[in-house]
mmCIF file of the C-alpha atoms, coordinates in Angstrom:
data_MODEL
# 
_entry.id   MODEL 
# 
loop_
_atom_site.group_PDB 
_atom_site.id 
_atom_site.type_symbol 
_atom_site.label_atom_id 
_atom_site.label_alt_id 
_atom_site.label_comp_id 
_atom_site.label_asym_id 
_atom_site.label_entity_id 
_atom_site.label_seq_id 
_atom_site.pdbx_PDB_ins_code 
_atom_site.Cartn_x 
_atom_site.Cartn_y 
_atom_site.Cartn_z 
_atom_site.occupancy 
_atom_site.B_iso_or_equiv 
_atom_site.pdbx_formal_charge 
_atom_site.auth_seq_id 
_atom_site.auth_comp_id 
_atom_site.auth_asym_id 
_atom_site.auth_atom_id 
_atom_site.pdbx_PDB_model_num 
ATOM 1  C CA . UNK A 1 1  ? -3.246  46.274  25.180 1.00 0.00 ? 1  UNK A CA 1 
ATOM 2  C CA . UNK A 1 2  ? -6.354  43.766  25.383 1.00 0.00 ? 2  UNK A CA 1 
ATOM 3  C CA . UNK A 1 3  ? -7.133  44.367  21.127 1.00 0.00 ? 3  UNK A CA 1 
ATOM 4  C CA . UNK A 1 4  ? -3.324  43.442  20.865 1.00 0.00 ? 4  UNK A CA 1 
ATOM 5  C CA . UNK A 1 5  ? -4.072  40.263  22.755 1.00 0.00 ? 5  UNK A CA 1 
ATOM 6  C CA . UNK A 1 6  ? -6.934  39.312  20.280 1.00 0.00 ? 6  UNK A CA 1 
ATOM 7  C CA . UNK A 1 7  ? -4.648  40.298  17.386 1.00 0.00 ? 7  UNK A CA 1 
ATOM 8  C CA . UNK A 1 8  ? -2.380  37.718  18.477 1.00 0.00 ? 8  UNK A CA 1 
ATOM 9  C CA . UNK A 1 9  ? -4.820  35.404  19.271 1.00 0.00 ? 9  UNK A CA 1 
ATOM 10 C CA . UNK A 1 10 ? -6.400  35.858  15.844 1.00 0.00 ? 10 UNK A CA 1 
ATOM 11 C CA . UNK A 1 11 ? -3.030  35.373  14.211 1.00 0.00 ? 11 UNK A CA 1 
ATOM 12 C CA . UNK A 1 12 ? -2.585  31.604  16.181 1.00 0.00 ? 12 UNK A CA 1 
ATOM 13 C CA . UNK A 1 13 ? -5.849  30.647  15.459 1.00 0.00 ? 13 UNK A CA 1 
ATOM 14 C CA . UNK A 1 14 ? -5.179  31.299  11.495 1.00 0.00 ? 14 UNK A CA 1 
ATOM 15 C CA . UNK A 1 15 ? -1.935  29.971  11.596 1.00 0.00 ? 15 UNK A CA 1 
ATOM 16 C CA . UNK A 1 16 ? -2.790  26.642  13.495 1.00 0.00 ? 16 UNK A CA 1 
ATOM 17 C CA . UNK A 1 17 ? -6.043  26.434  11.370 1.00 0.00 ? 17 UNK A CA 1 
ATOM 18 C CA . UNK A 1 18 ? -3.561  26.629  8.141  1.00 0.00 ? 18 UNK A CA 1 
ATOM 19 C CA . UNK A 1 19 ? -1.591  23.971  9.602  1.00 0.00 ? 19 UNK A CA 1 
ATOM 20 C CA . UNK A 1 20 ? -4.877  21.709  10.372 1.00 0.00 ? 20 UNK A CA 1 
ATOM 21 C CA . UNK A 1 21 ? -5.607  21.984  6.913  1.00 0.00 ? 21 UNK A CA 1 
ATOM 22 C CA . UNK A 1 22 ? -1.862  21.911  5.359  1.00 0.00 ? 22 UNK A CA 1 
ATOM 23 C CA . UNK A 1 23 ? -1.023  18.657  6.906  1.00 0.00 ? 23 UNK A CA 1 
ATOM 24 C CA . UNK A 1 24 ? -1.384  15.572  4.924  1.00 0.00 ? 24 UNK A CA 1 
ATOM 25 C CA . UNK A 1 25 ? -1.013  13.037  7.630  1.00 0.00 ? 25 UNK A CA 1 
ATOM 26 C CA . UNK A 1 26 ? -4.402  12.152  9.415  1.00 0.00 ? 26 UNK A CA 1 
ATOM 27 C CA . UNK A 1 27 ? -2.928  11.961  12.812 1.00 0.00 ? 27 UNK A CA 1 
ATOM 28 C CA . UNK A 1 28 ? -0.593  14.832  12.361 1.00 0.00 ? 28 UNK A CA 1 
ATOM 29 C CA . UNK A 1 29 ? -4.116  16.890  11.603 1.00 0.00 ? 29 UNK A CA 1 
ATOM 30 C CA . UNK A 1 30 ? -5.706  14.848  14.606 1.00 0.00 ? 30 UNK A CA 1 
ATOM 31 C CA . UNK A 1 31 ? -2.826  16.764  16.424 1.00 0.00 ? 31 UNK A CA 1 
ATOM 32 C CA . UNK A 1 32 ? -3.002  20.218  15.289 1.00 0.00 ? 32 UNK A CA 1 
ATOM 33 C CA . UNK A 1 33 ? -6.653  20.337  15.688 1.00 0.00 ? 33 UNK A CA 1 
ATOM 34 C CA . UNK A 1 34 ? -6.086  19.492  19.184 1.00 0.00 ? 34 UNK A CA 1 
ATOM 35 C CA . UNK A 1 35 ? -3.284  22.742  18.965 1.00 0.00 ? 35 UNK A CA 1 
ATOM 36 C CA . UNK A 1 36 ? -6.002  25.198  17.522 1.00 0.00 ? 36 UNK A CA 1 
ATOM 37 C CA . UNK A 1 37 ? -8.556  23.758  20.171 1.00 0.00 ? 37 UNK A CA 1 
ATOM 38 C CA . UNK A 1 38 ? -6.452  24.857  22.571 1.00 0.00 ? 38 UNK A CA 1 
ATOM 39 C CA . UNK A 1 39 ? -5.538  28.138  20.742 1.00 0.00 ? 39 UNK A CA 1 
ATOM 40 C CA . UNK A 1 40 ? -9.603  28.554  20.575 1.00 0.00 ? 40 UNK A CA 1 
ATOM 41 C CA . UNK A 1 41 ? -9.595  28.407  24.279 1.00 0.00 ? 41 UNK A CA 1 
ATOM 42 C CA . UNK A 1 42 ? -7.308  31.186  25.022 1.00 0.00 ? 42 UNK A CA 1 
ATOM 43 C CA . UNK A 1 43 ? -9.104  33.336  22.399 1.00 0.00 ? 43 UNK A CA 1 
ATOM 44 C CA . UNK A 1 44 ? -12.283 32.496  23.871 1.00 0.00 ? 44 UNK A CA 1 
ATOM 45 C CA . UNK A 1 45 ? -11.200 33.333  27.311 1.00 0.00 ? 45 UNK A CA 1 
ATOM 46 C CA . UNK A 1 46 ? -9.610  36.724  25.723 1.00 0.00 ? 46 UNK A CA 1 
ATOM 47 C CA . UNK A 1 47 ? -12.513 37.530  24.662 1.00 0.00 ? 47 UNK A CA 1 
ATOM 48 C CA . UNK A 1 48 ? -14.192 36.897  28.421 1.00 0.00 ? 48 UNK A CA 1 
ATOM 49 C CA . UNK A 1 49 ? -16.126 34.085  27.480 1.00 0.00 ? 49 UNK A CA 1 
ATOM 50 C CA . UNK A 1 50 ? -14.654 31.458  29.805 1.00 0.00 ? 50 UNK A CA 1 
ATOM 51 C CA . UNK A 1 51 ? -17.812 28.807  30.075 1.00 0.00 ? 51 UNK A CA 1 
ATOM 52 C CA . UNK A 1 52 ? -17.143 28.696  26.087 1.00 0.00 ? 52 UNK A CA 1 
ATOM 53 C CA . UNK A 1 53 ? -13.128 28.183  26.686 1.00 0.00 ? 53 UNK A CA 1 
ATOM 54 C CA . UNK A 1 54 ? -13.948 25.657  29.086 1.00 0.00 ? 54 UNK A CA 1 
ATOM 55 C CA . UNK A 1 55 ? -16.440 23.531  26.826 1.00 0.00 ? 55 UNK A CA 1 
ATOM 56 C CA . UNK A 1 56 ? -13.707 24.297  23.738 1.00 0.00 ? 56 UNK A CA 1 
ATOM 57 C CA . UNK A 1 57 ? -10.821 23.112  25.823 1.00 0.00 ? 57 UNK A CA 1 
ATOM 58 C CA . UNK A 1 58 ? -13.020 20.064  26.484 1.00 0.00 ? 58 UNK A CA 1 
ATOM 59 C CA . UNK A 1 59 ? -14.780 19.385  23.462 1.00 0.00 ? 59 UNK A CA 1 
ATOM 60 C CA . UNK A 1 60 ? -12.116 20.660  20.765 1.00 0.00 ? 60 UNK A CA 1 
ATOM 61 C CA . UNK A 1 61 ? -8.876  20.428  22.122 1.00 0.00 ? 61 UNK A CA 1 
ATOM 62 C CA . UNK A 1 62 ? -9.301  16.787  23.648 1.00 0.00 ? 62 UNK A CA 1 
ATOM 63 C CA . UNK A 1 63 ? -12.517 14.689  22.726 1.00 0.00 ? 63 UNK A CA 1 
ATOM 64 C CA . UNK A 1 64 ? -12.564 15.412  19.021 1.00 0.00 ? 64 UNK A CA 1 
ATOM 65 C CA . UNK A 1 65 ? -8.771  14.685  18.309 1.00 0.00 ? 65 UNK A CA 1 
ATOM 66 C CA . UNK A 1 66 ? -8.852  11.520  20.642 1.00 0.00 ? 66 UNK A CA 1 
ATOM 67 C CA . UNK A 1 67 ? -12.024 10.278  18.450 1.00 0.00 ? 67 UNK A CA 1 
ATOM 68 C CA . UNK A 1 68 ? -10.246 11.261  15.187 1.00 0.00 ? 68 UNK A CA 1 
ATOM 69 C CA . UNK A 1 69 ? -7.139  8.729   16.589 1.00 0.00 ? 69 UNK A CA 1 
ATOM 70 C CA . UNK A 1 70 ? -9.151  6.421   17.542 1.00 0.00 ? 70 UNK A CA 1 
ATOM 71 C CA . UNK A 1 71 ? -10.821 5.995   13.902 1.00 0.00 ? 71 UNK A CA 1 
ATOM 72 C CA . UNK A 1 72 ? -7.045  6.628   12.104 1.00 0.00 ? 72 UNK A CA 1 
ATOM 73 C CA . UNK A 1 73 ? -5.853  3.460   14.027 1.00 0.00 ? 73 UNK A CA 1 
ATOM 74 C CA . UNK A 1 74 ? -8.893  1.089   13.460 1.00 0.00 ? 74 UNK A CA 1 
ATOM 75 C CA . UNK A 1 75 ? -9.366  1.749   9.709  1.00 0.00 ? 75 UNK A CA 1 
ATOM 76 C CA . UNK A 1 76 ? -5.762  1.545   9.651  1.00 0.00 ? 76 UNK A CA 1 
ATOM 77 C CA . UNK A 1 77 ? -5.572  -1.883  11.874 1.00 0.00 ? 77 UNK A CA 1 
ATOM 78 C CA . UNK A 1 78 ? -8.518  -3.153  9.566  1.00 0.00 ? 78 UNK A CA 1 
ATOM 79 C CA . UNK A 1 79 ? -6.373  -2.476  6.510  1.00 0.00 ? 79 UNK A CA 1 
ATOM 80 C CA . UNK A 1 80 ? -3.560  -4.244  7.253  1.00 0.00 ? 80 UNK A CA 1 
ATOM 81 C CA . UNK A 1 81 ? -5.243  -7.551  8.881  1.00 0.00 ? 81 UNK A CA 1 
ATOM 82 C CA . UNK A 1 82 ? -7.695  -7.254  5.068  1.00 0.00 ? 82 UNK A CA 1 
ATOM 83 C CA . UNK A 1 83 ? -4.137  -6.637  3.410  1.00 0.00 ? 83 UNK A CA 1 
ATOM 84 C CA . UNK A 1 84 ? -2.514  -10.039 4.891  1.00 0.00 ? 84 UNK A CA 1 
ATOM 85 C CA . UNK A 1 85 ? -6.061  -12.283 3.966  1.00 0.00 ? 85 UNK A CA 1 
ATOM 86 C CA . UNK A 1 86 ? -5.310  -11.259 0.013  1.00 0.00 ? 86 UNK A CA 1 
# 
C-alpha cells in the first residue's frame, strides 16, 4: 500500500514538474511551482520526512512563487511606465 502511495506521489510530482516547465506564462509557472511545492510536501511527508515537508511547504510552495510574482509584476509595471516615456 505505502510504495503505491509514493508511486502516485512520484507520478504528481512529474506531472506538475512538466507543467512548471510546459507553461509559457511567467505567472502561470509562478503558480504551478507553488502546485508541485505542495505536491513535494506530501511526497516528503510519504516518505516520513515531515521537518523537510514542513520547510518545502514553506519555502517551495509559498515564498518562492510569491517572490517570482512579485518580480513578474515590477518588471512588468517598469515596462509599461518605460513604454509610455517613448
Amino acid at each position: 500500500m505505502a510504495d503505491a502511495v509514493i508511486v502516485v506521489a512520484l507520478l504528481l510530482v512529474a506531472a506538475s514538474a512538466t507543467a512548471a516547465v510546459a507553461a509559457r506564462d511567467p505567472v502561470r509557472q509562478a503558480l504551478v511551482l507553488s502546485v508541485l511545492g505542495v505536491v513535494l510536501a506530501i511526497l516528503f511527508t510519504v516518505l516520513q520526512a515531515p521537518d523537510v515537508a514542513l520547510s518545502q511547504l514553506a519555502v517551495g510552495s509559498a515564498l518562492t512563487p510569491l517572490l517570482l510574482l512579485l518580480a513578474v509584476h515590477k518588471v512588468r509595471r517598469r515596462g509599461r511606465r518605460e513604454g509610455t516615456r517613448r
